[in-house]
ZADRENRO-61309 format. One line per 2 residues: number of its first residue (from 1); for each residue x, y, z negated of N, C-alpha, C. Coordinates in Angstrom, 3 decimals. Atoms other than C-alpha are relative to their C-alpha. Layout:
<nodes>
NUM = X Y Z X Y Z X Y Z | ...
</nodes>
This chain:
<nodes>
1 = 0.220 -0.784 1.196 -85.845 11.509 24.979 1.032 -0.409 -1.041 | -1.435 0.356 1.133 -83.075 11.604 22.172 -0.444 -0.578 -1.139
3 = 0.384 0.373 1.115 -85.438 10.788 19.699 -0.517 -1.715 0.323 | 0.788 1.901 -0.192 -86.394 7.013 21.202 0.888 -0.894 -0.917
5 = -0.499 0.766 0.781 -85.456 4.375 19.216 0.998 -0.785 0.934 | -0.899 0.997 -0.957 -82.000 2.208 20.350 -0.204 -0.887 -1.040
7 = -0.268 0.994 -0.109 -82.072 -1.228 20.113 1.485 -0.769 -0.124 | -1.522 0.839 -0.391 -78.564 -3.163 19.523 -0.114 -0.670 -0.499
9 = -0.556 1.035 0.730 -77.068 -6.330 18.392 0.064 0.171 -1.385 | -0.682 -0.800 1.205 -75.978 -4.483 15.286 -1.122 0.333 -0.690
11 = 1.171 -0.297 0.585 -79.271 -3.147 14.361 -0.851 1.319 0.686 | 0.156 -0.461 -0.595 -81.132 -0.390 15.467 -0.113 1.619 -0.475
13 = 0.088 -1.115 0.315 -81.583 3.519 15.206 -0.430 0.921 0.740 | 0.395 -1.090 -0.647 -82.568 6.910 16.046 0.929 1.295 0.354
15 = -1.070 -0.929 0.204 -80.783 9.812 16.925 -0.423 1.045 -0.592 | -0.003 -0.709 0.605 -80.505 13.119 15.098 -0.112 1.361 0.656
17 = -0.319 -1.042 -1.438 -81.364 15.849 17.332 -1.365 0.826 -0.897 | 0.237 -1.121 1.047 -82.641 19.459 16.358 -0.975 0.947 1.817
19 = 0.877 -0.793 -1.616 -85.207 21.895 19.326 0.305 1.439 -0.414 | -0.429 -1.417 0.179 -83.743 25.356 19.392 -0.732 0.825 1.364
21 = 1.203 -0.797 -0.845 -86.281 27.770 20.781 0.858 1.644 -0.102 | -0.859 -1.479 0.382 -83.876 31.368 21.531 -0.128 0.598 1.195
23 = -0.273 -0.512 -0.967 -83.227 33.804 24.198 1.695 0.421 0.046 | -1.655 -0.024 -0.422 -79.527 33.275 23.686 -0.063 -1.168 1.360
25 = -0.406 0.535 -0.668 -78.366 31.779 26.430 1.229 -1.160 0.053 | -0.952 1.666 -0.028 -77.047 28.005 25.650 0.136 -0.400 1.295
27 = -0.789 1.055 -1.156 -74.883 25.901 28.039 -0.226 -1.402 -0.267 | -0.042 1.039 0.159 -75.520 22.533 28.249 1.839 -0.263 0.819
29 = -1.629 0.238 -0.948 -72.152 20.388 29.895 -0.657 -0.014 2.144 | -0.155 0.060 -1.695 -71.375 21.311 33.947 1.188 0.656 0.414
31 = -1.095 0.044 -0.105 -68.940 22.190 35.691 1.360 0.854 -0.201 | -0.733 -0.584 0.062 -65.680 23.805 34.532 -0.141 0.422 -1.594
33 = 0.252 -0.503 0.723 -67.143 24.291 31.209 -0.672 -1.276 -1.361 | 0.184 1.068 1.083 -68.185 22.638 27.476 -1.132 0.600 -0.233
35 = 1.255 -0.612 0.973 -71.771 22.338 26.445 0.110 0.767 -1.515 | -0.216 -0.844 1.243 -72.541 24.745 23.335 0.017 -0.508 -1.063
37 = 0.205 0.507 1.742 -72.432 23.614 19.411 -0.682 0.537 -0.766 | 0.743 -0.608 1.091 -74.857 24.573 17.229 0.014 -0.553 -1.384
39 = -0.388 0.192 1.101 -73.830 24.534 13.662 -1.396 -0.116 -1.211 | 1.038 -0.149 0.349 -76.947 23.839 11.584 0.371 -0.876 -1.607
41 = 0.105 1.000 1.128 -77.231 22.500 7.998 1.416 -0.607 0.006 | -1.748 1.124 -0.222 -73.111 21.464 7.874 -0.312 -0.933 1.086
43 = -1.016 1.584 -1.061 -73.395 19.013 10.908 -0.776 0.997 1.347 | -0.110 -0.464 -1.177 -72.850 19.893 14.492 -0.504 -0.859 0.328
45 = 1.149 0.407 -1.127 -75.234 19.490 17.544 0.984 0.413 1.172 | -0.794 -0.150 -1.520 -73.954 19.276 20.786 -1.689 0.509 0.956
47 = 1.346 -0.435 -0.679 -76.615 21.018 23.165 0.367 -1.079 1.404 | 0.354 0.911 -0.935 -77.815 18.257 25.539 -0.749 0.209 1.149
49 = 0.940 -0.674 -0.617 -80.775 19.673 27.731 -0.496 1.284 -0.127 | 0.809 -1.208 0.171 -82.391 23.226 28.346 -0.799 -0.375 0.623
51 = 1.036 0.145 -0.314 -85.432 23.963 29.481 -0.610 1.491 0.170 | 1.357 -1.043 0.333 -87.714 27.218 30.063 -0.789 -0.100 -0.585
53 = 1.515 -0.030 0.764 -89.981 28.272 27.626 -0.472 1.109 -0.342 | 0.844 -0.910 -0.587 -92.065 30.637 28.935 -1.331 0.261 -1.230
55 = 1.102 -0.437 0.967 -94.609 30.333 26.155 -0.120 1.177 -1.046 | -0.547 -0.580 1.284 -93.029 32.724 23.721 0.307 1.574 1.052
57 = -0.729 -1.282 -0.939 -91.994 35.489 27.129 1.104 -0.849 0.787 | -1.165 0.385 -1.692 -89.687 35.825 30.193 1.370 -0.250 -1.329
59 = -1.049 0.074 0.449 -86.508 34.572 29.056 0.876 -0.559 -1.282 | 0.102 0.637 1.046 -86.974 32.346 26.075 0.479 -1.632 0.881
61 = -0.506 1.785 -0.313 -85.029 28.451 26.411 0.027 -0.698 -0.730 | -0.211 1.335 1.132 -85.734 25.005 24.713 1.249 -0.600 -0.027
63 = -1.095 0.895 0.212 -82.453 23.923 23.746 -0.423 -1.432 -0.862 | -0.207 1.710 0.825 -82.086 19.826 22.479 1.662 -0.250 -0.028
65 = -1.578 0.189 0.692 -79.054 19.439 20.481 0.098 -1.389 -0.136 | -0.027 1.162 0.900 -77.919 16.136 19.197 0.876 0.075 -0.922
67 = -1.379 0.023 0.435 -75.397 15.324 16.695 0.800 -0.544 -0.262 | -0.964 0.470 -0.207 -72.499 14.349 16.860 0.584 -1.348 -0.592
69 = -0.190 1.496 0.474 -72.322 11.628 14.400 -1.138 -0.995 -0.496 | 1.106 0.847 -0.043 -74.008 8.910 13.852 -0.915 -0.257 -1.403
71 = 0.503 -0.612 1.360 -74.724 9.336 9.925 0.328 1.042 -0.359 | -0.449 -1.459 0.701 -75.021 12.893 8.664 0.098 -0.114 -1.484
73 = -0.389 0.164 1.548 -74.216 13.732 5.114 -1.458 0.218 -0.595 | 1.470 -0.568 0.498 -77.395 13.980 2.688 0.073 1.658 -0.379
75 = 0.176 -1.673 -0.297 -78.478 17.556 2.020 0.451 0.086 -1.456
</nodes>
């Protein structure tokens, strides 16, 4: 899960990750090709996992973004 807490030497943290519920059709990374970016609030998400989500109708996908850096800017 993107949201678990890491552990380091350094100190520790969470990551920054966003659940995009669409019937666009996101790419995560495979082969020949770059997972998608989702531009949200000024800071980019890299789409990490899909998923079916059937709850909503045929053809609806849980995207999990993360982003890209490790501190975002405040709002």
């Amino acid at each position: 899960d993107p949201h678990d807490l890491v552990r380091t030497p350094e100190g520790q943290m969470t990551g920054n990750c966003i659940s995009v519920i669409s019937r666009f059709r996101f790419r995560a990374s495979g082969n020949g090709y770059q997972p998608d970016m989702i531009l949200y609030n000024g800071v980019r998400f890299t789409v990490k996992a899909l998923k079916r989500w059937d709850r909503y109708g045929a053809g609806f996908l849980l995207a999990v973004a993360e982003s890209e850096h490790a501190a975002d800017p405040a709002p």
